[in-house]
N, C-alpha and C positions, 0 to 999 in steps of 0.2 A: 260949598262946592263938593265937600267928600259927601254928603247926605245925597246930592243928587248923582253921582258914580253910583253908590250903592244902589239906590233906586233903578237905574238903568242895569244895573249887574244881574239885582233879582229877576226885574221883568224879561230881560232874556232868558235866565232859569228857567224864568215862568212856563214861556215859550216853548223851549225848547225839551222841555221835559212834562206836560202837557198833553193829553192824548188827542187826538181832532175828535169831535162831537159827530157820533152817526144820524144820520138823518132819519125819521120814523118810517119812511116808504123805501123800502128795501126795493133795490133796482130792477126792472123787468129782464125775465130771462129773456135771451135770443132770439128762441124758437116763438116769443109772444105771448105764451101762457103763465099768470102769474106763477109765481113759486109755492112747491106745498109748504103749509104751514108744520114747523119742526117738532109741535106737541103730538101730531098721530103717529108718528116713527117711534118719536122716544116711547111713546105708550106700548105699542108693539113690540120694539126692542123689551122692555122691561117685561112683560109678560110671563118668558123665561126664566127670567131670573126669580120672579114672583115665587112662580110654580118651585123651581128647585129649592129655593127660601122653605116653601108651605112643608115640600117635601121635608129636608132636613129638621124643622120643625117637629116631623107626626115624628121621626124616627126620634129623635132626642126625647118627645113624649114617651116612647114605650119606651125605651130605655131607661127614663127613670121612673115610669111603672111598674117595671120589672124589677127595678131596684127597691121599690117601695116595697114589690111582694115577696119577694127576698129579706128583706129585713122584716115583716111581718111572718112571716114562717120561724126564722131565726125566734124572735120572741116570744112568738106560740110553745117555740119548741124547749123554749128557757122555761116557759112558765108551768108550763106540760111537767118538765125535770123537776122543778122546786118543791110542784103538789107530789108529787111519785116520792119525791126523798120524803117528805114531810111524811106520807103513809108508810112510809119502810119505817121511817123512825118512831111512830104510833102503836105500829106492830110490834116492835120491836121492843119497845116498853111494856105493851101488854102480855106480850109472854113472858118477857122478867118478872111481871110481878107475879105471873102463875108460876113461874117456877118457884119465885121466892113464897109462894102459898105451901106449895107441895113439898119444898125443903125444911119448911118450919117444924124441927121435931124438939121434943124437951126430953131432957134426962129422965124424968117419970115416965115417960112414955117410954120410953125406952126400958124400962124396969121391969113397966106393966106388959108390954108384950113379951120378955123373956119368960115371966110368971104364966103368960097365958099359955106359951106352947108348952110349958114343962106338963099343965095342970090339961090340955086341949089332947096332946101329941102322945103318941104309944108311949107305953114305960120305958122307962131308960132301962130294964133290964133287956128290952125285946130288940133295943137297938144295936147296931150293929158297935161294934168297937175297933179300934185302931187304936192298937198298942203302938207305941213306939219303945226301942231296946235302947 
C-alpha cells in the first residue's frame, strides 16, 4: 500500500512540475500572415555587435604592436649601449697600453740622457747660474 502512495505522490510531482510540450507550428498571427522567422532579426541585430567586436579587436591589435615596437626599440637601444660601452672600454685599454709604452723608462736611460745633454748642450761655463745664499 505505501509503494502505491509513493507512486501517486511522484506522478503528481511529475505533473505538476513538468513543462507542457510546444507544438512545432507556431500559431498564425491575426493579421493572417505567417510570422517572421527569428533567425533574420537576430542576424541583423548581431551585425553591430559583430562590427564593434571587429573594431575593438584592430584596436587591441595596435596596441599591442605598439607595444611590441616599444619593446623592440627598448632592446635596440640596450644592445646599441653594450656595443658603445664594450668600444669605450677597447679604447680605453688601448691607450693604457700606449701610455704604458711611452712611460716605460729604465734607470740607464735615464743616465744616458743626462750624459747626452752635458756632452750635446752649451758648456756649463756659458750657462747661466743661480746661486743661492
Amino acid at each position: 500500500m505505501e509503494a502505491i502512495i509513493i507512486a501517486v505522490i511522484l506522478y503528481i510531482l511529475g505533473k505538476v512540475f513538468t513543462r507542457p510540450q510546444v507544438e512545432d507550428h507556431p500559431p498564425a498571427s491575426p493579421s493572417g500572415h505567417p510570422p517572421k522567422q527569428m533567425n533574420q532579426p537576430l542576424e541583423d541585430a548581431t551585425e553591430p555587435v559583430r562590427e564593434k567586436r571587429q573594431g575593438l579587436e584592430n584596436q587591441q591589435k595596435k596596441r599591442l604592436e605598439s607595444k611590441l615596437d616599444v619593446a623592440r626599440q627598448l632592446t635596440d637601444v640596450a644592445e646599441k649601449r653594450q656595443r658603445i660601452t664594450k668600444q669605450v672600454e677597447t679604447v680605453k685599454k688601448q691607450k693604457n697600453k700606449k701610455n704604458e709604452k711611452k712611460l716605460s723608462v729604465r734607470k740607464n736611460d735615464l743616465v744616458n740622457g743626462i750624459i747626452l745633454s752635458e756632452v750635446l748642450g752649451p758648456p756649463r761655463a756659458k750657462r747661466k747660474r743661480i746661486r743661492k745664499f
